[in-house]
PDB file of N, CA, C and O in Angstrom:
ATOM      1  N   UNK A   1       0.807  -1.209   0.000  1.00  0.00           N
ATOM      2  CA  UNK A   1       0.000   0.000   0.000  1.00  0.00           C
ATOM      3  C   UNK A   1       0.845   1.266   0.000  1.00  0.00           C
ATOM      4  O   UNK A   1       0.449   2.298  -0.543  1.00  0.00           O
ATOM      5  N   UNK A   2       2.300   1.144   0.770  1.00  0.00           N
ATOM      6  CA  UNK A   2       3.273   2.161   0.123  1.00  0.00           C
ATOM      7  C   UNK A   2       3.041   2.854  -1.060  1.00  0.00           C
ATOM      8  O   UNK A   2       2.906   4.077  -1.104  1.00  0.00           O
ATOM      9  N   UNK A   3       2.978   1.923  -2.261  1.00  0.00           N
ATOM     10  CA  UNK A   3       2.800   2.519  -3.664  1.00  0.00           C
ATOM     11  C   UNK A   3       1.587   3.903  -4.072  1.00  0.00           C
ATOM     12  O   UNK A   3       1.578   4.978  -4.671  1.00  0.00           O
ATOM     13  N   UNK A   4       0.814   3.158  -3.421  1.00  0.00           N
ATOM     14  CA  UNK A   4      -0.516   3.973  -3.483  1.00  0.00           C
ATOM     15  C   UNK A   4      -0.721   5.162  -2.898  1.00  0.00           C
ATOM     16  O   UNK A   4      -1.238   6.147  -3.425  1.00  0.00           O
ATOM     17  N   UNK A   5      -0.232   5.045  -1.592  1.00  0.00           N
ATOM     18  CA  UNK A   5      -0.280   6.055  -0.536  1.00  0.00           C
ATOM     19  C   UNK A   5       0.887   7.251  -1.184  1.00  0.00           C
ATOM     20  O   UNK A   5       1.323   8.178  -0.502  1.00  0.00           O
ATOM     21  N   UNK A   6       1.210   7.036  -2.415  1.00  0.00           N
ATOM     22  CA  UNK A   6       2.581   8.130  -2.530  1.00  0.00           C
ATOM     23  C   UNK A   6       1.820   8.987  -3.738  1.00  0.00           C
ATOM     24  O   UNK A   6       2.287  10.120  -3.852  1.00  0.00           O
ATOM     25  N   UNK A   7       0.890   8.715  -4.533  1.00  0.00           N
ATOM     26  CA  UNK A   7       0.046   8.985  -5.841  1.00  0.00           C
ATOM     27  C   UNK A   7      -0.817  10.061  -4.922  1.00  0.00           C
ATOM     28  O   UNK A   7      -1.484   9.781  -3.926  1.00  0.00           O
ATOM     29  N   UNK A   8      -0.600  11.554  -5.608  1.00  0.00           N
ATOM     30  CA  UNK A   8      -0.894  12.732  -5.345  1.00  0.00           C
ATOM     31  C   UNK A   8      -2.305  13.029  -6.290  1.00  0.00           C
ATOM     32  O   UNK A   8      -2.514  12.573  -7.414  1.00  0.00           O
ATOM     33  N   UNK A   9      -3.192  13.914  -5.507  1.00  0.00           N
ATOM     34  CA  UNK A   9      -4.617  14.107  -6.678  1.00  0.00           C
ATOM     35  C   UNK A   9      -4.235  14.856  -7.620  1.00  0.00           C
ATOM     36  O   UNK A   9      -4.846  14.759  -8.684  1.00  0.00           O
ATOM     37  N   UNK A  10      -3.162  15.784  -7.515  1.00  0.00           N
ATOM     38  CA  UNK A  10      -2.743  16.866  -8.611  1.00  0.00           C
ATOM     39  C   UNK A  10      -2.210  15.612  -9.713  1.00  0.00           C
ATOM     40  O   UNK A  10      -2.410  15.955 -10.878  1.00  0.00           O
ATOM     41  N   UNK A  11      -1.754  14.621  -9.614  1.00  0.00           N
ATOM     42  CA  UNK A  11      -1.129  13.743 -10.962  1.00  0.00           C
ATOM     43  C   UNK A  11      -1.841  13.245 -11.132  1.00  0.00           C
ATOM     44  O   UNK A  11      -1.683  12.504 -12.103  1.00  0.00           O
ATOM     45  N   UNK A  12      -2.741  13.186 -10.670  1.00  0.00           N
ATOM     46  CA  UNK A  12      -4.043  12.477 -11.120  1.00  0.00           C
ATOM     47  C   UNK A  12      -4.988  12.993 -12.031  1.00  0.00           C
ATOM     48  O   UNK A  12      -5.661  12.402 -12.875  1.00  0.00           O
ATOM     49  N   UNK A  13      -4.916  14.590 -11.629  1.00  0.00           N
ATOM     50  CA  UNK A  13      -5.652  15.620 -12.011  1.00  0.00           C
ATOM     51  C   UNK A  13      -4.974  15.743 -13.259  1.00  0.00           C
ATOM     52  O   UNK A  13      -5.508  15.590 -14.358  1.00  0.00           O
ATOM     53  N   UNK A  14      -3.370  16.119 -12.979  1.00  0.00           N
ATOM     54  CA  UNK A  14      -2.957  16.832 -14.580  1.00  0.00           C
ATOM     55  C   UNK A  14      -2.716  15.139 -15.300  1.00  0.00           C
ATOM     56  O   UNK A  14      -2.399  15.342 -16.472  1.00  0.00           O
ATOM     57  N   UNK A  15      -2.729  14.601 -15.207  1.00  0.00           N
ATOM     58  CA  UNK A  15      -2.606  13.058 -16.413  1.00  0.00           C
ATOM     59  C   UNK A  15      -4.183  13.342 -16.873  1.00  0.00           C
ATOM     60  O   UNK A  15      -4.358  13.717 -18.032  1.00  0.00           O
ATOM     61  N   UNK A  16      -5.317  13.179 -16.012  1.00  0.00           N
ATOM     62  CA  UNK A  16      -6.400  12.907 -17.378  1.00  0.00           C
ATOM     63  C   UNK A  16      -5.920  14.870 -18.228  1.00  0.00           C
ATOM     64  O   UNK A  16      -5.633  14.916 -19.424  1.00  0.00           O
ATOM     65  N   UNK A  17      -5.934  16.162 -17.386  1.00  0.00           N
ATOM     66  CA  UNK A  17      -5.711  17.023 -18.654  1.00  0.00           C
ATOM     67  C   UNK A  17      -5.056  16.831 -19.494  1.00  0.00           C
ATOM     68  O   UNK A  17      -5.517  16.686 -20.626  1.00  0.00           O
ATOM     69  N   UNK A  18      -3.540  16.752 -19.186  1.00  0.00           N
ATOM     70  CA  UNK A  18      -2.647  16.538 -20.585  1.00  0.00           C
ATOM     71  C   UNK A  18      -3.268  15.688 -21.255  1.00  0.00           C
ATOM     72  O   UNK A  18      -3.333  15.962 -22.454  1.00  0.00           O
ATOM     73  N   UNK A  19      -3.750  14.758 -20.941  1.00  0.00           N
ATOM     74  CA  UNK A  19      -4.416  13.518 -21.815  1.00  0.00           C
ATOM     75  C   UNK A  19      -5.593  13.775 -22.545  1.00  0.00           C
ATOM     76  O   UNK A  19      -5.798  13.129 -23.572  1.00  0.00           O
ATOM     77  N   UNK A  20      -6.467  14.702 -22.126  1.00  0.00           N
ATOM     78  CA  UNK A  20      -7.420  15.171 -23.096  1.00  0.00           C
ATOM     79  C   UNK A  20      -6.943  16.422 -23.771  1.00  0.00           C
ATOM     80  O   UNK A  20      -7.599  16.903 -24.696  1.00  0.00           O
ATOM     81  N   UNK A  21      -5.659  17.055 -23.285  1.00  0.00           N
ATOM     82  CA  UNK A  21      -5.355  18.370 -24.586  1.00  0.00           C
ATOM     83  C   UNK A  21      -4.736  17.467 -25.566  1.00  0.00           C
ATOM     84  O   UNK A  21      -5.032  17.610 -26.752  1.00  0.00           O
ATOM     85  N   UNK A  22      -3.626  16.240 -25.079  1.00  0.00           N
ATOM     86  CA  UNK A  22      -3.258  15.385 -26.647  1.00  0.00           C
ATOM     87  C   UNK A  22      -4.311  14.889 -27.378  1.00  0.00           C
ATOM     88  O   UNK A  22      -4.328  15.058 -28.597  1.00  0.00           O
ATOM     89  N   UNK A  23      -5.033  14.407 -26.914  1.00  0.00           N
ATOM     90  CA  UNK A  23      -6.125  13.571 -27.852  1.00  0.00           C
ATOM     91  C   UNK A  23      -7.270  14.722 -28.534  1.00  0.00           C
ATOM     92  O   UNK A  23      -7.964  14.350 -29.480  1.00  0.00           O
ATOM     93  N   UNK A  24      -7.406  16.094 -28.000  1.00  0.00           N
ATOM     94  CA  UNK A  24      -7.525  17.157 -29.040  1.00  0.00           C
ATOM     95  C   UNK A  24      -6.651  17.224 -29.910  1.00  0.00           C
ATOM     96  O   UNK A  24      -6.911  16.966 -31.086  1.00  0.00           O
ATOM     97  N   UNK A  25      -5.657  17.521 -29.569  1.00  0.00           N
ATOM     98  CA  UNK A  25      -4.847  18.028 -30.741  1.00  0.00           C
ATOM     99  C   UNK A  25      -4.581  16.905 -31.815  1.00  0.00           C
ATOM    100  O   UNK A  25      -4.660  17.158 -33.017  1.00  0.00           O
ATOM    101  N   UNK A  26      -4.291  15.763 -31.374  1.00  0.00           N
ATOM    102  CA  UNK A  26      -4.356  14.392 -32.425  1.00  0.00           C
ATOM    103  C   UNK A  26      -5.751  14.831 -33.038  1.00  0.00           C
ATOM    104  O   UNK A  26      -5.537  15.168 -34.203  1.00  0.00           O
ATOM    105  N   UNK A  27      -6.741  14.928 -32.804  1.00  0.00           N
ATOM    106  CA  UNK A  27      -8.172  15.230 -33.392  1.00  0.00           C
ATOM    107  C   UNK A  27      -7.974  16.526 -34.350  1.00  0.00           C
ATOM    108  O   UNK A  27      -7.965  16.594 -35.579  1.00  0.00           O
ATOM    109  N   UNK A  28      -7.869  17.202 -33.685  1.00  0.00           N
ATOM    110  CA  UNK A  28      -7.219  18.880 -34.661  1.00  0.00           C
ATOM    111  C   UNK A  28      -6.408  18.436 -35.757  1.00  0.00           C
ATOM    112  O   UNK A  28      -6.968  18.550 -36.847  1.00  0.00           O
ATOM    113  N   UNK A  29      -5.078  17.893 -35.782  1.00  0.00           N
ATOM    114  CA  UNK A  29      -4.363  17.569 -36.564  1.00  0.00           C
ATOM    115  C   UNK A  29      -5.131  16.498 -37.892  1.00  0.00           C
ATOM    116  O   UNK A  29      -4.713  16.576 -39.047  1.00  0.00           O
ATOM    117  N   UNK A  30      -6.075  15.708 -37.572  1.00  0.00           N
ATOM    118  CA  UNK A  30      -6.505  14.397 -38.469  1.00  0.00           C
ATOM    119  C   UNK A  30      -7.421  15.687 -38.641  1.00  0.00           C
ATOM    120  O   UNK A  30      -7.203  15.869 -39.839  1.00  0.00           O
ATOM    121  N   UNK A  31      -8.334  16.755 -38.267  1.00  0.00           N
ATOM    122  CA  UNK A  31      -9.028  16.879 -39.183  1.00  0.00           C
ATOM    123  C   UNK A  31      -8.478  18.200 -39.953  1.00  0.00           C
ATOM    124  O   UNK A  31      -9.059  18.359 -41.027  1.00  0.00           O
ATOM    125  N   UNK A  32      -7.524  19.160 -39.669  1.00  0.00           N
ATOM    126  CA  UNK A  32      -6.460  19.597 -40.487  1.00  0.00           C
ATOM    127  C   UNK A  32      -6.119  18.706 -42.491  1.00  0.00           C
ATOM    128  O   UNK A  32      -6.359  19.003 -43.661  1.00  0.00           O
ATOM    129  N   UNK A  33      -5.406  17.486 -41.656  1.00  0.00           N
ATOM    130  CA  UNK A  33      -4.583  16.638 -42.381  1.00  0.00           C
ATOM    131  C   UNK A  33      -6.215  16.254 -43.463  1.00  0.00           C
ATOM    132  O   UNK A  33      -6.119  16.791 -44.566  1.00  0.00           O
ATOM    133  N   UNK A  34      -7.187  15.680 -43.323  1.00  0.00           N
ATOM    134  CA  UNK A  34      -8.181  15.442 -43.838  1.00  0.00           C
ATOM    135  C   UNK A  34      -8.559  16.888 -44.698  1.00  0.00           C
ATOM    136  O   UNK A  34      -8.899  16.739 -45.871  1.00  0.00           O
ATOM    137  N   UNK A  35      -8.515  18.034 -44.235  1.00  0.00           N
ATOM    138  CA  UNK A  35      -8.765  19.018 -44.575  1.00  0.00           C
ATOM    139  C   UNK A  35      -7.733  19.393 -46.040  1.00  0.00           C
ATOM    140  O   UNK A  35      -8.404  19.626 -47.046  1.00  0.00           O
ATOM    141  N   UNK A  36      -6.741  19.439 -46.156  1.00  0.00           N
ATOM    142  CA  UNK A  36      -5.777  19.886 -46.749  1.00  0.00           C
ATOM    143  C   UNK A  36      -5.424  18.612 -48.214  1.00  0.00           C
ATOM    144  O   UNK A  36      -4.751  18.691 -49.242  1.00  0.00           O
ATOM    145  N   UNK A  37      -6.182  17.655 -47.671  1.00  0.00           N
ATOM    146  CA  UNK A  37      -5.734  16.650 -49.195  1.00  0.00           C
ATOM    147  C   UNK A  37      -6.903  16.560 -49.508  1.00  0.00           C
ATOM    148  O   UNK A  37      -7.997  16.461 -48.952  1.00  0.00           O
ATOM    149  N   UNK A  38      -6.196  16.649 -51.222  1.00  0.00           N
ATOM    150  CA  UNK A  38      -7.797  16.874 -52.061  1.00  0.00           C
ATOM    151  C   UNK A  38      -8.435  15.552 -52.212  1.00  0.00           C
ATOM    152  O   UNK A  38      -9.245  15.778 -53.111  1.00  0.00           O
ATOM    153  N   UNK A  39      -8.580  14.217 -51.861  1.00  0.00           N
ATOM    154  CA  UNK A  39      -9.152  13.364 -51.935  1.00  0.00           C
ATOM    155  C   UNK A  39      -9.494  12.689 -50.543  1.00  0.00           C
ATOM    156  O   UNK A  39      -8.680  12.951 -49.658  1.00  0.00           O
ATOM    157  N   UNK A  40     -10.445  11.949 -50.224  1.00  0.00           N
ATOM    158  CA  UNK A  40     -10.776  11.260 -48.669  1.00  0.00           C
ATOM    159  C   UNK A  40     -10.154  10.373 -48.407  1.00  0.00           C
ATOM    160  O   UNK A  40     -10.431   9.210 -48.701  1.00  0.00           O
ATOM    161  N   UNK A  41      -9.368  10.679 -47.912  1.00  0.00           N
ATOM    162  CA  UNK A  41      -8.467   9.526 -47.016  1.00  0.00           C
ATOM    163  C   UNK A  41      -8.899   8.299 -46.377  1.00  0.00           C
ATOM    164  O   UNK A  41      -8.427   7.163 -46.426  1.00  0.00           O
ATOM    165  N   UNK A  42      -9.913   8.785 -45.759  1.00  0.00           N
ATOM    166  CA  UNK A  42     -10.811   7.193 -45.264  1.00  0.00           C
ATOM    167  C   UNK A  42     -11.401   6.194 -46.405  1.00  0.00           C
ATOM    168  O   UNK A  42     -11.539   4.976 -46.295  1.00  0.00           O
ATOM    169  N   UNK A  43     -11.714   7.008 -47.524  1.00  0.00           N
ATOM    170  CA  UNK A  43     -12.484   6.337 -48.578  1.00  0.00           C
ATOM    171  C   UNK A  43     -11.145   5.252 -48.920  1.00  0.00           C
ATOM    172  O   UNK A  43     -11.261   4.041 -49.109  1.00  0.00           O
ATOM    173  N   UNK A  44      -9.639   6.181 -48.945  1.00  0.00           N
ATOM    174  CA  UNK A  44      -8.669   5.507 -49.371  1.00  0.00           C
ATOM    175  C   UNK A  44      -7.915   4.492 -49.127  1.00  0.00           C
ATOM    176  O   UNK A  44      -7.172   3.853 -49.871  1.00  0.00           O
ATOM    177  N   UNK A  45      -8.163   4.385 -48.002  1.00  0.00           N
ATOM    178  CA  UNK A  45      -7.523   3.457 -46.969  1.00  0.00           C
ATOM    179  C   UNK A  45      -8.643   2.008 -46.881  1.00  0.00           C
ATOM    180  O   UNK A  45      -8.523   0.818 -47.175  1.00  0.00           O
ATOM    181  N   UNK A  46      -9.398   2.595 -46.490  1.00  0.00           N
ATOM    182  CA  UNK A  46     -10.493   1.497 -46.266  1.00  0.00           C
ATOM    183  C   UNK A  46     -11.543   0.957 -47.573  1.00  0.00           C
ATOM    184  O   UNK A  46     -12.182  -0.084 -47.417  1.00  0.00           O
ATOM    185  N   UNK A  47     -11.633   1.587 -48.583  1.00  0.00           N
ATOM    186  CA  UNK A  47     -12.037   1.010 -50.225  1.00  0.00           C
ATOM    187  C   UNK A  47     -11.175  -0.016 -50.784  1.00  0.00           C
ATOM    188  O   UNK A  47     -11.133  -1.213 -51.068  1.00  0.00           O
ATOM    189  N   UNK A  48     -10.251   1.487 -50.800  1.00  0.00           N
ATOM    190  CA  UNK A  48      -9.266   0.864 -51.974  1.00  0.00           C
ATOM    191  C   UNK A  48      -8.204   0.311 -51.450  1.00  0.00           C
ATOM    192  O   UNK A  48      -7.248  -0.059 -52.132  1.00  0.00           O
ATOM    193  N   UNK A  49      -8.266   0.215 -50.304  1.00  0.00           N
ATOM    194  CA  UNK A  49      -7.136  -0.385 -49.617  1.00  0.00           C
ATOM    195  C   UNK A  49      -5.426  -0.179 -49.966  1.00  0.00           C
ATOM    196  O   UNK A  49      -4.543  -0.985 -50.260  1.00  0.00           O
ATOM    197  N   UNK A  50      -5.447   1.405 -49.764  1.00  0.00           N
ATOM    198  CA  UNK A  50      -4.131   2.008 -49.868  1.00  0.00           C
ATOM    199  C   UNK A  50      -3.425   1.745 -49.030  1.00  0.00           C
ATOM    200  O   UNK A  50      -3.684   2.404 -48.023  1.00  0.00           O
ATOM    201  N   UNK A  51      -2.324   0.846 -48.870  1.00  0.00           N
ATOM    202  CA  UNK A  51      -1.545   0.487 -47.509  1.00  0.00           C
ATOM    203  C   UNK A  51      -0.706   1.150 -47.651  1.00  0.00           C
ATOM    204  O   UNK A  51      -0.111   1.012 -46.583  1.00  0.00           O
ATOM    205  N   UNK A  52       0.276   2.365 -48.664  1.00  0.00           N
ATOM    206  CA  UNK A  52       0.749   3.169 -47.777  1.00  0.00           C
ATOM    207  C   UNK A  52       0.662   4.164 -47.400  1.00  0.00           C
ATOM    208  O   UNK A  52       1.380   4.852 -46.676  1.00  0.00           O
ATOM    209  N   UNK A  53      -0.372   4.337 -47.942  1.00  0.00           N
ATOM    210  CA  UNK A  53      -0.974   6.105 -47.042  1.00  0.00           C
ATOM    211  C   UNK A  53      -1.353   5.440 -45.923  1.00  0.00           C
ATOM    212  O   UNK A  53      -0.932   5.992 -44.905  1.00  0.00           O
ATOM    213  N   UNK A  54      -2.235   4.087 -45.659  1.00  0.00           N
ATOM    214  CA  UNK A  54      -2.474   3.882 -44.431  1.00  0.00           C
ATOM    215  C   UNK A  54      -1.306   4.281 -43.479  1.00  0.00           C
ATOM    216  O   UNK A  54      -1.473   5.043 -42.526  1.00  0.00           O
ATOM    217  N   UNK A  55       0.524   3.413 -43.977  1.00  0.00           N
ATOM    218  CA  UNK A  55       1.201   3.197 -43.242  1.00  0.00           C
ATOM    219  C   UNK A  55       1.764   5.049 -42.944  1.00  0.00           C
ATOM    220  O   UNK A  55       2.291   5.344 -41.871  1.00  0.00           O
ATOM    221  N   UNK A  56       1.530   6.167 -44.108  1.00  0.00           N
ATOM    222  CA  UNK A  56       2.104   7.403 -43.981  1.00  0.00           C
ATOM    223  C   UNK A  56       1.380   8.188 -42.958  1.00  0.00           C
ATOM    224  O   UNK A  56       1.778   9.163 -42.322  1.00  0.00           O
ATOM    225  N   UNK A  57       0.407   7.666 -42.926  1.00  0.00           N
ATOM    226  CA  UNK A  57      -0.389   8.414 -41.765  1.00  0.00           C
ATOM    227  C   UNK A  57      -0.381   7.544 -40.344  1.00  0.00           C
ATOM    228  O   UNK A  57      -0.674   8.127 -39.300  1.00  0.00           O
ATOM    229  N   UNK A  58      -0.210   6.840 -40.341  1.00  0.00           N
ATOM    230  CA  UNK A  58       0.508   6.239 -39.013  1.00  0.00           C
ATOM    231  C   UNK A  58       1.768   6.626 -38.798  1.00  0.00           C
ATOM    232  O   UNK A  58       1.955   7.096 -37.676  1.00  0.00           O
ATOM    233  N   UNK A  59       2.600   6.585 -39.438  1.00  0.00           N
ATOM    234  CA  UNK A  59       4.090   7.553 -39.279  1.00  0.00           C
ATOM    235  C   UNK A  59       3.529   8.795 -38.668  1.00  0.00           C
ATOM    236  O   UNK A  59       3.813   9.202 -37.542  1.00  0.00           O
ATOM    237  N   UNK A  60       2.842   9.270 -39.372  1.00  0.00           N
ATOM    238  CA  UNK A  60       2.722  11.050 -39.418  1.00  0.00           C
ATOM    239  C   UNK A  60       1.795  10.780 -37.201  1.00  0.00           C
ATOM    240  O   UNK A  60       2.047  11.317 -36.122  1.00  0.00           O
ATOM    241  N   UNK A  61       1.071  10.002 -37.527  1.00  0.00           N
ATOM    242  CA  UNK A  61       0.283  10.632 -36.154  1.00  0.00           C
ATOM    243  C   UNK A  61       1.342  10.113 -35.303  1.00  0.00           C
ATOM    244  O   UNK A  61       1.649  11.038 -34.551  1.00  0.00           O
ATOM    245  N   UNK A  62       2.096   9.022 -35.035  1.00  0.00           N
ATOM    246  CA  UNK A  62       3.163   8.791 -34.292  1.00  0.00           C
ATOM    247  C   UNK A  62       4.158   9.917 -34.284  1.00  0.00           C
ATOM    248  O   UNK A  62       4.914  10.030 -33.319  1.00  0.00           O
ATOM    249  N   UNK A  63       4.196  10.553 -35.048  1.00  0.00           N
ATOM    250  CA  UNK A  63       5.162  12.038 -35.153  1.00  0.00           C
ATOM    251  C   UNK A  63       5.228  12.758 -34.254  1.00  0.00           C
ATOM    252  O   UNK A  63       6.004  13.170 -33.392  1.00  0.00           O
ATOM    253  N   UNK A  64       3.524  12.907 -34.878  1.00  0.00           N
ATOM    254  CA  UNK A  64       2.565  14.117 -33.993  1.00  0.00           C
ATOM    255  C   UNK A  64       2.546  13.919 -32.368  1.00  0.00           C
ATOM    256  O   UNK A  64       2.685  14.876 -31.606  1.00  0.00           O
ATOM    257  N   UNK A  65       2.393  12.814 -32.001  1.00  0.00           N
ATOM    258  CA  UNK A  65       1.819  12.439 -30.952  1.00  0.00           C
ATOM    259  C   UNK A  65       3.840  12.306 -29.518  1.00  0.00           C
ATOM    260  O   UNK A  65       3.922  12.077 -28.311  1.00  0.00           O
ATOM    261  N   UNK A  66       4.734  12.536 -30.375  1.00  0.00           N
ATOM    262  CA  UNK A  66       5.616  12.553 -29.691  1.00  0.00           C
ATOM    263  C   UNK A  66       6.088  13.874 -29.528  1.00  0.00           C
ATOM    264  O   UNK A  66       6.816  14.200 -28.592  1.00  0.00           O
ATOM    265  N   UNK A  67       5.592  14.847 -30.642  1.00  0.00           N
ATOM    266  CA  UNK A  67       6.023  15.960 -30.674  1.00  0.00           C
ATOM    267  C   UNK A  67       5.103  17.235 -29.121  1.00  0.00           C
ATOM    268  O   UNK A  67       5.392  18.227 -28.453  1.00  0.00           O
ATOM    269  N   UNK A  68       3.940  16.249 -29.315  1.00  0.00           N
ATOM    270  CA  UNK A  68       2.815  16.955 -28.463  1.00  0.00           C
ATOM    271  C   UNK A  68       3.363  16.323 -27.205  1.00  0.00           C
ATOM    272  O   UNK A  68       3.348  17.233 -26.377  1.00  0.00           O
ATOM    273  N   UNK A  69       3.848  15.210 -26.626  1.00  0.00           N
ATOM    274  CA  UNK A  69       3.934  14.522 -25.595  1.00  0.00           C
ATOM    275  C   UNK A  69       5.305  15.650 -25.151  1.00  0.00           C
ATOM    276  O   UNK A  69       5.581  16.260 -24.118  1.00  0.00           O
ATOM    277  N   UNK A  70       5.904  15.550 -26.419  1.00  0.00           N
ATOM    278  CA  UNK A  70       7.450  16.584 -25.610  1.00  0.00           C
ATOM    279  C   UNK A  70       6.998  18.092 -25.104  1.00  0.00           C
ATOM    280  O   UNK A  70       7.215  18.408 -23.934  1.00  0.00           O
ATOM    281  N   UNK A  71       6.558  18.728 -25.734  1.00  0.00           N
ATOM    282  CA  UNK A  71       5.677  19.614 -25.908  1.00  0.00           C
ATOM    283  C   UNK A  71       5.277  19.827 -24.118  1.00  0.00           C
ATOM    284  O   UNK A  71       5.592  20.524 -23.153  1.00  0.00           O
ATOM    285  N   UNK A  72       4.563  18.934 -24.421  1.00  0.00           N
ATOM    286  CA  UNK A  72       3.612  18.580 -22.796  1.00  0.00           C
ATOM    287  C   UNK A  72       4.520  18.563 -21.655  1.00  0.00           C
ATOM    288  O   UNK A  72       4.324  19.220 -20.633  1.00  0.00           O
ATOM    289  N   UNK A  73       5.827  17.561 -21.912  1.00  0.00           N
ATOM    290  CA  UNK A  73       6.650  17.060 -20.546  1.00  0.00           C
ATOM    291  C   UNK A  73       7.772  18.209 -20.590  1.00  0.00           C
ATOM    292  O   UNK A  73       8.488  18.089 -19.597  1.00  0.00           O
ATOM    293  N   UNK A  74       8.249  19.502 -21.571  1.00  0.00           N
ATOM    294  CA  UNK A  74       8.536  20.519 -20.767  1.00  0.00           C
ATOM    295  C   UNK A  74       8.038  21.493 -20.554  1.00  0.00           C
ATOM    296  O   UNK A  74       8.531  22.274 -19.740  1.00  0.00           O
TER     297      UNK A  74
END
């Protein structure tokens, strides 16, 4: 019970915020990124089964999502 007894409400508090300003901004960014290419990306991926835009946009949000995390942790 050591473990437990050391977990503060403020880290408790700021983990779910930071955690809902990243998962905005991942949201902001996909609908940006959706915004800016002239064809639907979802249609593309999931129709026609484009595997590497699938795989470029998994790069890209893994990008994103480290850039926002650094962002966050200073």
């Amino acid at each position: 019970m050591d473990l437990f007894s050391a977990i503060q409400l403020a880290e408790i508090v700021s983990t779910f915020f930071y955690t809902f300003i990243g998962v905005v901004l991942m949201f902001l960014v996909w609908k940006m990124i959706d915004w800016m290419t002239p064809f639907p990306i979802l249609k593309e991926i999931e129709k026609d089964q484009n595997i590497a835009l699938a795989i470029l946009i998994g790069f890209l949000f893994l990008s994103i999502a480290i850039i926002i995390a650094a962002v966050i942790l200073s």
